[in-house]
C-alpha positions in Angstrom: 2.4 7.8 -19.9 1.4 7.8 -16.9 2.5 7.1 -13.2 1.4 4.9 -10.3 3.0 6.0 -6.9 2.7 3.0 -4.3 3.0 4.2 -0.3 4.1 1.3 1.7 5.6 0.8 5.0 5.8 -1.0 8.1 2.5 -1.4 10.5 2.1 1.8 12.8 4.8 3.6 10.4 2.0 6.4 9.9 1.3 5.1 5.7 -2.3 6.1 6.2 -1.9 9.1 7.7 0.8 9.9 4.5 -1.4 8.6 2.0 -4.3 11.1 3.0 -2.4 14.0 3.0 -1.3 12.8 -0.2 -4.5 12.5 -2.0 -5.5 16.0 -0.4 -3.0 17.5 -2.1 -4.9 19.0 -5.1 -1.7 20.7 -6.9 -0.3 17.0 -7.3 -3.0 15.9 -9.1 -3.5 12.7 -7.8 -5.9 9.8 -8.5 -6.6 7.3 -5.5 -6.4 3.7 -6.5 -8.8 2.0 -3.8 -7.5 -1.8 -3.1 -9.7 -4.6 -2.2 -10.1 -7.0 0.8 -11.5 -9.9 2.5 -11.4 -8.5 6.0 -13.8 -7.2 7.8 -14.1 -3.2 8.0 -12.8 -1.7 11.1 -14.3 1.3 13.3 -14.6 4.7 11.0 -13.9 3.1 7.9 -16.1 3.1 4.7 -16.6 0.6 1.6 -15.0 2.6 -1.5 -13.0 5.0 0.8 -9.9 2.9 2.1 -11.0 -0.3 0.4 -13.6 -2.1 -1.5 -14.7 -4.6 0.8 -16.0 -8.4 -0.2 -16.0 -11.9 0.2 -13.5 -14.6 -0.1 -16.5 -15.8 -2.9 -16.5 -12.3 -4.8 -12.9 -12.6 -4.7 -12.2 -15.8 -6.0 -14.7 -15.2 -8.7 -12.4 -12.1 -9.8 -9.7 -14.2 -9.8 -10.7 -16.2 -12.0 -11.7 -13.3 -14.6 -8.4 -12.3 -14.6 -8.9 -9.2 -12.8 -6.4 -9.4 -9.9 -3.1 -8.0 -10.4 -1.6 -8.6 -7.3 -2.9 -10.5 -4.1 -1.5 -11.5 -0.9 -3.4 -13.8 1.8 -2.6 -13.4 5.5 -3.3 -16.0 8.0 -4.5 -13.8 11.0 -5.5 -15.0 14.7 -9.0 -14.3 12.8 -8.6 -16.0 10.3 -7.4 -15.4 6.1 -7.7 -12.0 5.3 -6.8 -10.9 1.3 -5.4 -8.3 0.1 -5.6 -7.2 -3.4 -5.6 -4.7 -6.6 -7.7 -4.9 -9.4 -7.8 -4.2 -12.9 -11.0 -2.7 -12.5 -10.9 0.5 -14.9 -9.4 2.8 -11.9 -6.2 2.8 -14.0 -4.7 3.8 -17.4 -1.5 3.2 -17.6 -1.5 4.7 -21.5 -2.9 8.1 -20.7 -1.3 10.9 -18.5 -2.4 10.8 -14.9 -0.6 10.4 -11.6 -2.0 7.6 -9.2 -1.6 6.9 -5.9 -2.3 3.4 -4.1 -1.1 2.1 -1.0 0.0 -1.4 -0.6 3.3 -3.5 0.6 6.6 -4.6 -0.8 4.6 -7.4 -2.0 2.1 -5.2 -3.7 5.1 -3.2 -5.3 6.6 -6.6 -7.0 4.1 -7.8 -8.1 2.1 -4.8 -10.0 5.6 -4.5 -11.5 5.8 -8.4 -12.8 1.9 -7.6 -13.9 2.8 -5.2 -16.1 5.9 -6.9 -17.4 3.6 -10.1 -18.1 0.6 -8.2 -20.1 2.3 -5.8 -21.1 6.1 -7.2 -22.0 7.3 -3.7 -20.3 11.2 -3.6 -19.8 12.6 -2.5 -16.5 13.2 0.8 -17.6 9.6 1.5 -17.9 8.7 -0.3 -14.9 11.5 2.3 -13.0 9.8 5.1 -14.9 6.2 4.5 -14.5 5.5 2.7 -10.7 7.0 4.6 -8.2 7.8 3.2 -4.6 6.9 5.7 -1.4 8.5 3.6 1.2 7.8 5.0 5.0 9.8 4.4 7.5 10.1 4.7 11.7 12.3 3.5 14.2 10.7 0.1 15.6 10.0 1.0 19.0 7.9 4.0 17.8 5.9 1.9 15.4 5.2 -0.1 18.3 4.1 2.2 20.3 2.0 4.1 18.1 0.1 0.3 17.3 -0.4 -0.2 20.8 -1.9 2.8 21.5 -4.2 3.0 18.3 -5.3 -0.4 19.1 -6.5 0.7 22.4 -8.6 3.0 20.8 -10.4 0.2 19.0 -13.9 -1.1 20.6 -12.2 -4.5 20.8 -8.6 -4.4 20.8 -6.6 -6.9 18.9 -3.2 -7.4 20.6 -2.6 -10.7 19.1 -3.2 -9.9 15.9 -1.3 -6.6 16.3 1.7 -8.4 17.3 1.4 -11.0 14.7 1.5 -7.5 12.1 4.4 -6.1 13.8 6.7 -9.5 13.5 5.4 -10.0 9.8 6.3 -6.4 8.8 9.9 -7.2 10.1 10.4 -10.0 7.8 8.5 -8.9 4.7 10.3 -5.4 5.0 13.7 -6.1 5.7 16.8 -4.7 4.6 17.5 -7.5 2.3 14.0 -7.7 0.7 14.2 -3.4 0.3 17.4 -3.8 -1.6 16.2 -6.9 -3.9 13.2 -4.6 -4.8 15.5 -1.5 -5.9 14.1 0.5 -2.7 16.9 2.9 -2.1 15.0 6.2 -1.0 13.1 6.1 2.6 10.8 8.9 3.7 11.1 9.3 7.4 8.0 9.7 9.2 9.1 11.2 12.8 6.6 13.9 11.8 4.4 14.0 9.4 4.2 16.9 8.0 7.8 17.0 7.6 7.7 13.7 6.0 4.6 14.8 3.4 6.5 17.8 2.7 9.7 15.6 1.0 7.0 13.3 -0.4 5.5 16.0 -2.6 8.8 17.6 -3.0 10.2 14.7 -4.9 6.7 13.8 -6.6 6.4 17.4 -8.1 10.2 17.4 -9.6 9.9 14.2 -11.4 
């Protein structure tokens, strides 16, 4: 059978950065799962590279063809921006392939009650077969690090990146980790340090 492995961490905790290295390692074998969303793309990224990006209509319609596995909706200083994972073909759990997707706790718990809902799998197989990558940094670095790739953007967003940071506080915390079963964190103080345990522990499993 085969495995999903879902990076997730705080804003600014470096989950991109982790995830690419990830899917460039070719001895791991990995297959990207590319996520959807209703937001708008931001400078240097691509439709079909770090999401598929479409409109609250096309989403909606998906919906309702039973297609989305999980979703979440934020309510930006922009406006509501969605978040989701489809069952569009990209996966199989029945065959033998590793996967990688990037997502949140949110992402995580629900993929997991998907599966237990069309599939009747039991917690066992759920432990087994999705796989949590959780990142983590000290706060005032992720803060940092947001503030200054934000000043790189054409039109920085310092509300909304503030907004992110304050969310990420409440949707990770220590109490919501636990209730999830996430017990093993993957420090990112540097990265390559950080990738290296990550494919460590995904090449022994």
């Amino acid at each position: 059978m085969s495995v999903l492995y879902l990076v997730m961490g705080k804003s600014a905790s470096g989950k991109d950065s982790v995830f690419q290295r990830l899917r460039a390692e070719k001895a791991l074998n990995l297959k990207t799962i590319v996520p959807y969303t209703t937001r708008p793309k931001r400078e240097g990224e691509e439709d079909g590279r770090e999401y598929y990006f479409l409109s609250e209509e096309a989403f909606h319609t998906m919906e309702k063809q039973h297609k989305v596995m999980e979703a979440r909706t934020y309510h930006t200083v922009h406006g509501e921006w969605s978040y989701f994972t489809a069952d569009d073909g990209q996966i199989d759990m029945d065959g033998e392939e590793r996967y990688l997707l990037i997502g949140t706790l949110e992402t995580y718990e629900k993929i997991k009650e998907y599966y237990r809902r069309t599939r009747l799998c039991s917690p066992s197989w759920l432990s087994a077969h999705i796989k949590p990558v959780y990142i983590e940094v000290d706060p005032g670095i992720r803060l940092l690090r947001a503030v200054r790739r934000e000043q790189g953007q054409e039109h920085p967003g310092y509300a909304e990146l503030c907004r992110r940071f304050l969310a990420d506080e409440e949707d990770f915390s220590e109490e919501n980790l636990l209730a999830a079963g996430i017990q093993k964190r993957f420090q990112n103080i540097r990265l390559e340090e950080c990738v290296e345990a990550i494919v460590k522990e995904i090449s022994t499993a």
